[in-house]
TORKOL-4160 file (C-alpha; in steps of 0.2 Angstrom, whole numbers, padded with zeros to 4 digits, m for minus):
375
<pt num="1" X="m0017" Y="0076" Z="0099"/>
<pt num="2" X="m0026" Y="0069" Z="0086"/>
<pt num="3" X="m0018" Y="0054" Z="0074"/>
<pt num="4" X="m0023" Y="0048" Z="0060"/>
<pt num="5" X="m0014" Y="0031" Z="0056"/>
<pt num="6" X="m0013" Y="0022" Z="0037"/>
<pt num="7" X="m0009" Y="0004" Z="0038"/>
<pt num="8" X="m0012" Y="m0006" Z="0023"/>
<pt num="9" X="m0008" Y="m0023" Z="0026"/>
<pt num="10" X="m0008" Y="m0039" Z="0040"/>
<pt num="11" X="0009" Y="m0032" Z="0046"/>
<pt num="12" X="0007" Y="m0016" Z="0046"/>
<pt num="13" X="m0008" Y="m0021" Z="0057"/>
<pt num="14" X="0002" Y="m0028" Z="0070"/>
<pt num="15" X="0016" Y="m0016" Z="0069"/>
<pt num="16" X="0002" Y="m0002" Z="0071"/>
<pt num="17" X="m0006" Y="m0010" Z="0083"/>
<pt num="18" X="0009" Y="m0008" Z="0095"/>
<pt num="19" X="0013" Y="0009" Z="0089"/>
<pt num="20" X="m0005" Y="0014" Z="0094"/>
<pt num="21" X="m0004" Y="0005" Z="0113"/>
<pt num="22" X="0013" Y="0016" Z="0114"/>
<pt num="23" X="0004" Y="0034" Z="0107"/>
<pt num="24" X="m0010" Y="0030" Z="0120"/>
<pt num="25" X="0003" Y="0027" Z="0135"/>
<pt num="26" X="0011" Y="0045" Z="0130"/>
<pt num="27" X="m0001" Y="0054" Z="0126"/>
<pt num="28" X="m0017" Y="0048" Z="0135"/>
<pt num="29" X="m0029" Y="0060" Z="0127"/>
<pt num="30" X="m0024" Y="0055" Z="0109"/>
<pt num="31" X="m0038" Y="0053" Z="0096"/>
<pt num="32" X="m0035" Y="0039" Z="0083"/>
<pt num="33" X="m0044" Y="0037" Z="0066"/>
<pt num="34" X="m0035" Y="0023" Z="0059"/>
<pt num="35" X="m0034" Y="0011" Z="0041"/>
<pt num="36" X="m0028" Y="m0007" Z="0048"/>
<pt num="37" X="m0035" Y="m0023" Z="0053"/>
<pt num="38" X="m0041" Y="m0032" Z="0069"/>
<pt num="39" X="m0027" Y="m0028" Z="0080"/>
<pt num="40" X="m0026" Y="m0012" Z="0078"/>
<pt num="41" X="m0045" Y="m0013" Z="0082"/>
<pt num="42" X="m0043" Y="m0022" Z="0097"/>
<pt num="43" X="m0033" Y="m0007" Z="0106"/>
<pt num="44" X="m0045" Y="0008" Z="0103"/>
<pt num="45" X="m0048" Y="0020" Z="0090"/>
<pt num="46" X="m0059" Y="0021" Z="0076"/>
<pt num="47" X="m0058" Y="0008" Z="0060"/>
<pt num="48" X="m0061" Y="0017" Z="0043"/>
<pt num="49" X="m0055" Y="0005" Z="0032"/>
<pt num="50" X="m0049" Y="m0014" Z="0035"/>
<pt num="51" X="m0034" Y="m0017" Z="0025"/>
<pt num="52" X="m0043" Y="m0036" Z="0018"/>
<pt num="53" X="m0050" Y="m0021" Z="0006"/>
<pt num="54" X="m0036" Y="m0014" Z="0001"/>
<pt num="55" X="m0023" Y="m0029" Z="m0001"/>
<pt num="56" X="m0020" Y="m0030" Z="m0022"/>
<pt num="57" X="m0003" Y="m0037" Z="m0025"/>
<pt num="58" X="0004" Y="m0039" Z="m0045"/>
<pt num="59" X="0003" Y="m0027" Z="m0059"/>
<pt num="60" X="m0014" Y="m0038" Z="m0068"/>
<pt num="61" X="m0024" Y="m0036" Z="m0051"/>
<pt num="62" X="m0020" Y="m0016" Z="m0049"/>
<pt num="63" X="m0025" Y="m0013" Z="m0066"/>
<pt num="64" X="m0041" Y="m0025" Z="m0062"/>
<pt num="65" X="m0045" Y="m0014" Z="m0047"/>
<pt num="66" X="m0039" Y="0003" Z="m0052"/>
<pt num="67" X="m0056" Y="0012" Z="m0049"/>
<pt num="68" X="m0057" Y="0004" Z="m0033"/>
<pt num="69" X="m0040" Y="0011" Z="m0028"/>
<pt num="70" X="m0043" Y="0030" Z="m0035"/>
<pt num="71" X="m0059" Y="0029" Z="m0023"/>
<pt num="72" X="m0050" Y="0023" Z="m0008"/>
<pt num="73" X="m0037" Y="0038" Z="m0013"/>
<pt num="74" X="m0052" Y="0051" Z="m0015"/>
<pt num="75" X="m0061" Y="0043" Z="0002"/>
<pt num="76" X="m0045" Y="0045" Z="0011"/>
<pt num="77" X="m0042" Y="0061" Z="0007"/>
<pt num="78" X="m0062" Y="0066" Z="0011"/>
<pt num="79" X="m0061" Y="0057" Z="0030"/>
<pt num="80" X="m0044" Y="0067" Z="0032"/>
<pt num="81" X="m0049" Y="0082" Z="0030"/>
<pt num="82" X="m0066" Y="0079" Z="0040"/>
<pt num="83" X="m0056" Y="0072" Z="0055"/>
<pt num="84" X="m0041" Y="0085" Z="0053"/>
<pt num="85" X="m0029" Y="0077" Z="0062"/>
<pt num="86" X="m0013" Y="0085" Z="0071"/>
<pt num="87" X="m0001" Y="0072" Z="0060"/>
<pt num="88" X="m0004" Y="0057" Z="0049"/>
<pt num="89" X="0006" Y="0043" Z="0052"/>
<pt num="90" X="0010" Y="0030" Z="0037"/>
<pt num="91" X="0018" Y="0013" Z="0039"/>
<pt num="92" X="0024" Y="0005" Z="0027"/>
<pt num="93" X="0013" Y="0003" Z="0011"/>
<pt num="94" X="0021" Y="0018" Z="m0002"/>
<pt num="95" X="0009" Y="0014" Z="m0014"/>
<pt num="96" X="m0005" Y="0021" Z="m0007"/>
<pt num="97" X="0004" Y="0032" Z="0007"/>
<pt num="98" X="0014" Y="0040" Z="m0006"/>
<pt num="99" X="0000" Y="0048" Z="m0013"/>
<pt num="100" X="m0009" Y="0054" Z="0005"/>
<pt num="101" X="0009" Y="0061" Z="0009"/>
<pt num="102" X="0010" Y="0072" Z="m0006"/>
<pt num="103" X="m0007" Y="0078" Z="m0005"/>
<pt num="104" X="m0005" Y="0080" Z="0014"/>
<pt num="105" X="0011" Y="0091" Z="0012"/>
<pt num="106" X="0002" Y="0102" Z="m0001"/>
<pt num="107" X="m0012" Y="0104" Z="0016"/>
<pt num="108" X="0003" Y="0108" Z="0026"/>
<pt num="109" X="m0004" Y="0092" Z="0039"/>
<pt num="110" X="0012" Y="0087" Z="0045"/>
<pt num="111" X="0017" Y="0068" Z="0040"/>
<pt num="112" X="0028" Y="0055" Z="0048"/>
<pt num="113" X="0030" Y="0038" Z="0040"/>
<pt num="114" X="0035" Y="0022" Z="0050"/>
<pt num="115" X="0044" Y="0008" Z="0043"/>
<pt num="116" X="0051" Y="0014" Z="0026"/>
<pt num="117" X="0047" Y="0010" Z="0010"/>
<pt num="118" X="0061" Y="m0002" Z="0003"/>
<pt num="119" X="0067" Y="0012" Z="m0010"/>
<pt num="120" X="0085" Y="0003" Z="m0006"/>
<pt num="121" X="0080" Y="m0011" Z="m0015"/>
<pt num="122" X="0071" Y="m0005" Z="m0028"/>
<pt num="123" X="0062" Y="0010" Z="m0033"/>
<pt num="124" X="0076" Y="0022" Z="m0027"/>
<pt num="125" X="0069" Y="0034" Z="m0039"/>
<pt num="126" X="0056" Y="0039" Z="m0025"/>
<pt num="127" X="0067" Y="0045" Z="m0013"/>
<pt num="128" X="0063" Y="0065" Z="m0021"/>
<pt num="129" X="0044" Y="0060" Z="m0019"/>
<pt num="130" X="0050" Y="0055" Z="0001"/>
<pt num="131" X="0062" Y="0071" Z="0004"/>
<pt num="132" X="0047" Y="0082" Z="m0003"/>
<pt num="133" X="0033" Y="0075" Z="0006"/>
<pt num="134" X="0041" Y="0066" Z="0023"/>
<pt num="135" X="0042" Y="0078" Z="0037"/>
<pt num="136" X="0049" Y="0063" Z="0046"/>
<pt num="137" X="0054" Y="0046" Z="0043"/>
<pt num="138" X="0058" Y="0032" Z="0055"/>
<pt num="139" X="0068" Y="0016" Z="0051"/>
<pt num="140" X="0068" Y="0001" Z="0059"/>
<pt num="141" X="0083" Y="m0008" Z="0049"/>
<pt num="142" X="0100" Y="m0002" Z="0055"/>
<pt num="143" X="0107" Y="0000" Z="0036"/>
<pt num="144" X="0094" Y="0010" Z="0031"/>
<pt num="145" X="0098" Y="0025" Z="0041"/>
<pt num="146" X="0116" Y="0024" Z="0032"/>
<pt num="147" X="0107" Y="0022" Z="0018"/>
<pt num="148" X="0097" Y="0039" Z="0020"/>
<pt num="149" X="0107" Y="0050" Z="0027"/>
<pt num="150" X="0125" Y="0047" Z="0020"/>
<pt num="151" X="0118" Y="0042" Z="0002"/>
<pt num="152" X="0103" Y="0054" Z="m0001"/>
<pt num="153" X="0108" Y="0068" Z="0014"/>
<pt num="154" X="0089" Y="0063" Z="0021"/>
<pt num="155" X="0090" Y="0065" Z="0042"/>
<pt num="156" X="0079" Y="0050" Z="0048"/>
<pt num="157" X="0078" Y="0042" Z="0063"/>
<pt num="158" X="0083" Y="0022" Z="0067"/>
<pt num="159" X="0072" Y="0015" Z="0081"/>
<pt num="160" X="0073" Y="m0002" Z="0080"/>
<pt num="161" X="0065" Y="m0018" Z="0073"/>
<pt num="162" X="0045" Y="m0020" Z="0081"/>
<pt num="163" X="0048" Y="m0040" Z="0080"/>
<pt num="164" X="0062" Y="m0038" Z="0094"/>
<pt num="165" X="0048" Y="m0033" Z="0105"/>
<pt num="166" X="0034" Y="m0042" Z="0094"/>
<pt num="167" X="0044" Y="m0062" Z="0099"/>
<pt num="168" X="0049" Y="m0054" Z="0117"/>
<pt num="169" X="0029" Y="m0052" Z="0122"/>
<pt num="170" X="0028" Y="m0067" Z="0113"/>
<pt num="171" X="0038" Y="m0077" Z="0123"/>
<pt num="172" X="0031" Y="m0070" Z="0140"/>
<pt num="173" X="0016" Y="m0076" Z="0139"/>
<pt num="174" X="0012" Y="m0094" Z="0145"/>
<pt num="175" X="0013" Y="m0106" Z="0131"/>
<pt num="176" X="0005" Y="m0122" Z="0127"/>
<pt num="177" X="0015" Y="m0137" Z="0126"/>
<pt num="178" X="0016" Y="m0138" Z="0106"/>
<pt num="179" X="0019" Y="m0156" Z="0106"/>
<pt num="180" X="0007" Y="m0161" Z="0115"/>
<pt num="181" X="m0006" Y="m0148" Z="0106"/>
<pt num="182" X="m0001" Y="m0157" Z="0090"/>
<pt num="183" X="0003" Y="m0175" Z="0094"/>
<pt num="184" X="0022" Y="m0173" Z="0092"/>
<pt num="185" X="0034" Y="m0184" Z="0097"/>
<pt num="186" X="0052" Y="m0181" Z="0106"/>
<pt num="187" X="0062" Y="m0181" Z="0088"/>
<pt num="188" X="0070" Y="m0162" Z="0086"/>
<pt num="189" X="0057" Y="m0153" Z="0074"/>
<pt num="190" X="0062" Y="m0144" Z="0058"/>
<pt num="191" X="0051" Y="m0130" Z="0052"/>
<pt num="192" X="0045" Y="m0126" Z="0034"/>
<pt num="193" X="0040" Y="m0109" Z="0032"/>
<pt num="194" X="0035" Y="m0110" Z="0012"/>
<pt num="195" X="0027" Y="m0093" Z="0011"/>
<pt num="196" X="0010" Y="m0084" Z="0011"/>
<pt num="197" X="0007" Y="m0087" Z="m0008"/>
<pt num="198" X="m0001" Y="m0099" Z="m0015"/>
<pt num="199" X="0012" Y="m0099" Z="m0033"/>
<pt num="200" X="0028" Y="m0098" Z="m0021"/>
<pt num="201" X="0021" Y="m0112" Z="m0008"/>
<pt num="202" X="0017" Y="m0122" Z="m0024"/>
<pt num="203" X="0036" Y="m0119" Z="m0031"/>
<pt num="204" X="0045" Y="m0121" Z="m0012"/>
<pt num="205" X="0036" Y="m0133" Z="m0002"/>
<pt num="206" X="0039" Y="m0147" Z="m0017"/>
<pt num="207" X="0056" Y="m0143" Z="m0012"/>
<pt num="208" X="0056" Y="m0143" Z="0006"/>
<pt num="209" X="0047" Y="m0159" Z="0008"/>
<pt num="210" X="0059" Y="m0169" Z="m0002"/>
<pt num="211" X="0069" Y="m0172" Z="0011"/>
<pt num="212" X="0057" Y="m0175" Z="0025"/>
<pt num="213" X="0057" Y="m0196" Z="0021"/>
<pt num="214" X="0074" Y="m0197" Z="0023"/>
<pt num="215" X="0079" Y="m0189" Z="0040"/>
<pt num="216" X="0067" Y="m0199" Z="0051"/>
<pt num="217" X="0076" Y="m0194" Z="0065"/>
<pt num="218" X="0067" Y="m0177" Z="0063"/>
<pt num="219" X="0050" Y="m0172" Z="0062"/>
<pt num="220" X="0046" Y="m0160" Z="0050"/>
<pt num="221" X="0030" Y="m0146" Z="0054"/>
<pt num="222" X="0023" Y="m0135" Z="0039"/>
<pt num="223" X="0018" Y="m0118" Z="0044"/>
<pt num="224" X="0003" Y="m0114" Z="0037"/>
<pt num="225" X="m0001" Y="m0097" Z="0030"/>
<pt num="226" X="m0016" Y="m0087" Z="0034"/>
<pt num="227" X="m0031" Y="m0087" Z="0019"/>
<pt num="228" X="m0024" Y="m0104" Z="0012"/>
<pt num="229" X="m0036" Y="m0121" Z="0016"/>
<pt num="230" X="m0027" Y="m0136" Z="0023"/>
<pt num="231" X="m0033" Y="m0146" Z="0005"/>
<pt num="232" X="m0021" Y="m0134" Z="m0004"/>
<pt num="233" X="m0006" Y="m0143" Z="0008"/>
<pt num="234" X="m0012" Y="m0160" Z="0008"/>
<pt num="235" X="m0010" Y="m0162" Z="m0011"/>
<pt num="236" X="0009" Y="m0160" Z="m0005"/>
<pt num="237" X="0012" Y="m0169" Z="0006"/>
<pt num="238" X="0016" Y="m0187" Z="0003"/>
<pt num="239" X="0027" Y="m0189" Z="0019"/>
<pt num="240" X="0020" Y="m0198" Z="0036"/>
<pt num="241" X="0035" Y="m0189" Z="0044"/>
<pt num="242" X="0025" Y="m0173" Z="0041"/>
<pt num="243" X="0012" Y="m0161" Z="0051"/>
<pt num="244" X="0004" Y="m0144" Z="0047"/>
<pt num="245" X="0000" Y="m0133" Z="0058"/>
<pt num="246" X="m0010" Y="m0114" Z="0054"/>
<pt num="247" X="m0007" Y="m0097" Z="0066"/>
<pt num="248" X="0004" Y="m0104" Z="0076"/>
<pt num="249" X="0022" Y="m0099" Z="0066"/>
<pt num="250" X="0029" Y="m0091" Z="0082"/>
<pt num="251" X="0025" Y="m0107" Z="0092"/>
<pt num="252" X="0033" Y="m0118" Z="0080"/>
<pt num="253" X="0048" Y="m0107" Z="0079"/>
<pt num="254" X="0050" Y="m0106" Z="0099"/>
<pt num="255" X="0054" Y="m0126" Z="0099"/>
<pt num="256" X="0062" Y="m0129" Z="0081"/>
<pt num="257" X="0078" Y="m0136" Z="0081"/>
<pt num="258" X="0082" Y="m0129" Z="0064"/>
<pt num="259" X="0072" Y="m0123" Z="0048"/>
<pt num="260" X="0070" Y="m0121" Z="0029"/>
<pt num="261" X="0063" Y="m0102" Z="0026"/>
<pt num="262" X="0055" Y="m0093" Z="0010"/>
<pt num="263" X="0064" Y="m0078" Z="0009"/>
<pt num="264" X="0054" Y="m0063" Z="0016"/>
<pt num="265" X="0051" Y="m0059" Z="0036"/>
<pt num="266" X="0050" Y="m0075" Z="0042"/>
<pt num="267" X="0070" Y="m0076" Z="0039"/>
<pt num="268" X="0072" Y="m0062" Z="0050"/>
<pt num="269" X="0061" Y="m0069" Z="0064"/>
<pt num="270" X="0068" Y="m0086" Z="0063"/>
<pt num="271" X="0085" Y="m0077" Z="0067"/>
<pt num="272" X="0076" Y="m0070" Z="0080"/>
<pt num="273" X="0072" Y="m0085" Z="0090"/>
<pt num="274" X="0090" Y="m0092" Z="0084"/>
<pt num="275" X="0084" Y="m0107" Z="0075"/>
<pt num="276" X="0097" Y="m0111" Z="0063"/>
<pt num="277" X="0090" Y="m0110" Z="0044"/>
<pt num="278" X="0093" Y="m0112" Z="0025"/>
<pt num="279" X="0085" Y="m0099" Z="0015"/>
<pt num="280" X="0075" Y="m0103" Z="m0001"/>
<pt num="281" X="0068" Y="m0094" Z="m0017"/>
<pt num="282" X="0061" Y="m0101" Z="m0032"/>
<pt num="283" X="0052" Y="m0090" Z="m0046"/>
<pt num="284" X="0045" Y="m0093" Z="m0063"/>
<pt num="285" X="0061" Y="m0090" Z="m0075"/>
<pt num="286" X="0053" Y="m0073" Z="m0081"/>
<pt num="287" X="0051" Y="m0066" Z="m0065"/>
<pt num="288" X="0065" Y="m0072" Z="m0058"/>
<pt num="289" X="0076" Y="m0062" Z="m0074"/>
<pt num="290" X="0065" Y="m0047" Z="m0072"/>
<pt num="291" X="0067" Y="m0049" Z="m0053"/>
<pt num="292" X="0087" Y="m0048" Z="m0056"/>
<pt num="293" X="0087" Y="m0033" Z="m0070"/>
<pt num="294" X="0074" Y="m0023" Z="m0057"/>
<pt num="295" X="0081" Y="m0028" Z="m0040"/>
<pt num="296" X="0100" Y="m0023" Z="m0036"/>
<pt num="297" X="0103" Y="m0035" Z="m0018"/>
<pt num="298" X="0119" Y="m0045" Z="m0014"/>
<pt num="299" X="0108" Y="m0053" Z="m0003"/>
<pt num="300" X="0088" Y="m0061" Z="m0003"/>
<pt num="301" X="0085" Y="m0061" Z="0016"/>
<pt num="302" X="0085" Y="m0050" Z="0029"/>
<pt num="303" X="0097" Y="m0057" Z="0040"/>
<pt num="304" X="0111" Y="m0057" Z="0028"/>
<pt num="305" X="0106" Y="m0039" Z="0021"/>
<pt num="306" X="0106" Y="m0033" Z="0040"/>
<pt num="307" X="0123" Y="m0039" Z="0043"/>
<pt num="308" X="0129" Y="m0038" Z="0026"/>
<pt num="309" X="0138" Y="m0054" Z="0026"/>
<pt num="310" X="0133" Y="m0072" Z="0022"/>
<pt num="311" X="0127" Y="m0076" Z="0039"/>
<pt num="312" X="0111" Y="m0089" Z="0028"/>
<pt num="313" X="0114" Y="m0100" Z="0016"/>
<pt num="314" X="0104" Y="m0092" Z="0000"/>
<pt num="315" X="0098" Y="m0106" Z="m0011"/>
<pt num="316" X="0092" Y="m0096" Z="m0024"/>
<pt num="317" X="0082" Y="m0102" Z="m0042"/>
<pt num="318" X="0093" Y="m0115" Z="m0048"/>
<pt num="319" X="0102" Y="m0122" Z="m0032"/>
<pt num="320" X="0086" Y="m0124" Z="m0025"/>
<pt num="321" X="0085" Y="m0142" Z="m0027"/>
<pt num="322" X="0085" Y="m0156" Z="m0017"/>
<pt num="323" X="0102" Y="m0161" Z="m0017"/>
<pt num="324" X="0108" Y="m0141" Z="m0012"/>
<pt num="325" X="0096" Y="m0142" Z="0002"/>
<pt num="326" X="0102" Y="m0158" Z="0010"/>
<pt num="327" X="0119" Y="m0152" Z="0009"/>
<pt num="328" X="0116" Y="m0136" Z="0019"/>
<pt num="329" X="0102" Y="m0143" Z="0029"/>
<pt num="330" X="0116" Y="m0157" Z="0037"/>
<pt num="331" X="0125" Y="m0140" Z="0040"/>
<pt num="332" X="0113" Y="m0133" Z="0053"/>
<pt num="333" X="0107" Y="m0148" Z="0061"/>
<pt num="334" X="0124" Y="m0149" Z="0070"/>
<pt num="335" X="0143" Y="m0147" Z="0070"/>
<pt num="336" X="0152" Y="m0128" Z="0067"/>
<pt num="337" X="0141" Y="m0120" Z="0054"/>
<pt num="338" X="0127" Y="m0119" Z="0066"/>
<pt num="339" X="0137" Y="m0114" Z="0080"/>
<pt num="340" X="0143" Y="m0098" Z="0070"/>
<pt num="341" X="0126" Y="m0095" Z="0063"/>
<pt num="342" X="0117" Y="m0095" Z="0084"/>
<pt num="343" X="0133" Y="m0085" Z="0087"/>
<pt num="344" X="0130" Y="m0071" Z="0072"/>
<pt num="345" X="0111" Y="m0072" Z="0079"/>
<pt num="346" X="0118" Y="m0062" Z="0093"/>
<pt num="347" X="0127" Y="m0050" Z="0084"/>
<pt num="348" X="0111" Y="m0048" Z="0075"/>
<pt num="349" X="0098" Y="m0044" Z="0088"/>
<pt num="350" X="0112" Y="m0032" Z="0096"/>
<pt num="351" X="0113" Y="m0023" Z="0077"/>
<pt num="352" X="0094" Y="m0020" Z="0078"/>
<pt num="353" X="0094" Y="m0011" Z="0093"/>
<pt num="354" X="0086" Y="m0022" Z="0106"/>
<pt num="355" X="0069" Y="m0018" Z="0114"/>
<pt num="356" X="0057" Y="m0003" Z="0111"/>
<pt num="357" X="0053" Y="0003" Z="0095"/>
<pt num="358" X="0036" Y="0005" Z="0093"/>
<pt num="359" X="0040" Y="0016" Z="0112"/>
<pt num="360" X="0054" Y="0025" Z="0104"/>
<pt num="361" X="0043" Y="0030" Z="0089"/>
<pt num="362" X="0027" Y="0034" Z="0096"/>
<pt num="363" X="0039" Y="0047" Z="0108"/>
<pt num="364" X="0049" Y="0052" Z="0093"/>
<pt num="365" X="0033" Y="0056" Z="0084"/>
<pt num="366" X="0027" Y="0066" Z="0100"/>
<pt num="367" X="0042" Y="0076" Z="0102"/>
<pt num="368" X="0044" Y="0080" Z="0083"/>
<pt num="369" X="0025" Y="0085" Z="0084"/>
<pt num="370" X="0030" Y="0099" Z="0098"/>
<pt num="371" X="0043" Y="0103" Z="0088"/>
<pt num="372" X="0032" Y="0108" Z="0072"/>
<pt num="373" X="0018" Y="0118" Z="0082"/>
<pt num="374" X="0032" Y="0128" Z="0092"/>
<pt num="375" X="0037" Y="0134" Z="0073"/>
């Protein structure tokens, strides 16, 4: 069979990545022409477009780069056609995929789309573009099949979360002692997972480091995001009880003893390796009330949205201050509030289905390809 893959950003990348290792163990003979990044390269297949060319968050930078994005749509469609492939595959990324799906359906090129587009929390509008143009859609967030089905009478298919398996490969591998790597002493460490931005890390890591002076019977470690220098940190950081560390997020998480966490992912995988955590978000007062008329969410993070129950603390605009953060941070670095939240861990990663989803999707894929040529 021959695949054509649209990934459009670093996760997508690594979730495509695994997707592509399980398509190559089913079907051996599979051809892939692929939009991702290096690790999809790393597995096989051909790169057409590296998503670093393609990443324009914020209405201001689409509108700056509009011409670029129209050609990537029209070169997109052109290499599609000139590979004519068996299915396209999609993950994540509705902006653009959106628009390859409804041009794909019109060419009758059957399309299946991995990791949904978060119409749940805003955008809901898009679910008649999604029920026109998805031949199949496969979810890796347990609510969202619920959410499909029941609510907008959609039949997709749940498979499970692909960081279950991404932290599980993670932690078979042998690991360098991260103390040592980083001159780390035998105090339990707290991680501080500020975000990938540079205006949210400004905003969050001001907050998460002023309590860093005050426990020093923890050491604190920033995890550094990918793109941003180490000056940009430094300016922060006015605390000798403090480190910083860069591509290393999983290694820090595998030996923290608890963490503070911008809302995002990186709540989720926290959960994941069960170190306790308070949540944080902090915007700009306009974003923040045009975040809150847009966005219709109980919950910021994914491990409460999951379980639909306050499982995190949230601090959220206001009550993220200093003195909100100590109070919650005292509550997971012992004492019956982290013991409930290791225990709700559990019940989490037994919710998202356990181990396999980029294996049960690449098959799903197969069999639903069978299904649409025996037509």
């Amino acid at each position: 069979m021959k695949y054509y893959i649209i990934a459009g950003e670093a996760s997508g990348d690594l979730h495509g990545s695994n997707l592509m290792k399980a398509l190559y163990e089913n079907d051996p003979k599979a051809e892939i022409r692929f939009w991702g990044g290096d690790l999809m390269q790393a597995v096989g297949g051909t790169l057409v477009k590296h998503y670093k060319d393609l990443a324009f968050m914020g209405f201001i930078e689409v509108l700056q780069n509009l011409k670029t994005i129209l050609r990537n749509i029209s070169f997109c469609k052109k290499d599609i056609e000139k590979f004519n492939p068996d299915a396209i595959i999609f993950i994540d990324y509705p902006g653009f995929n959106m628009r390859i799906a409804k041009w794909a359906k019109e060419r009758q090129i059957p399309t299946h789309y991995y990791i949904s587009p978060q119409i749940w929390a805003w955008k809901e509008s898009r679910i008649k573009a999604i029920k026109r143009d998805v031949d199949y859609m496969y979810v890796i967030l347990p609510f969202e099949k619920e959410f499909y089905e029941v609510k907008h009478s959609y039949a997709v298919q749940f498979v499970g979360h692909p960081l279950i398996d991404e932290i599980e490969d993670f932690r078979s591998k042998e690991i360098e002692d991260f103390r040592m790597k980083h001159g780390l002493d035998e105090r339990p460490i707290i991680a501080l997972l500020p975000g990938s931005r540079k205006q949210e890390i400004s905003k969050l890591l001001t907050e998460m480091l002023s309590v860093t002076s005050k426990y020093t019977d923890y050491q604190f470690v920033i995890a550094g995001a990918p793109g941003q220098e180490r000056e940009f940190y430094e300016k922060f950081i006015k605390s000798t009880n403090c480190s910083l560390v860069f591509k290393e997020t999983y290694a820090l998480l595998n030996v923290a003893h608890a963490a503070l966490v911008t809302s995002g992912t990186a709540t989720l995988e926290t959960a994941l390796f069960r170190v306790p955590q308070v949540v944080l978000y902090k915007g700009s007062p306009i974003s923040y009330a045009i975040a809150k008329r847009i966005i219709k969410l109980r919950y910021i993070s994914l491990v409460n949205l999951i379980m639909d129950d306050d499982i995190v603390v949230e601090l959220i605009q206001d009550d993220c201050n200093t003195k909100r953060i100590e109070e919650e941070f005292l509550k997971i670095i012992s004492g019956e509030t982290r013991l409930k939240m290791l225990n709700n861990y559990d019940l989490l990663i037994e919710k998202l289905g356990g181990k396999g989803a980029s294996m049960q999707t690449a098959k799903a894929i197969i069999e639903n390809l069978a299904l649409t040529f025996k037509k």
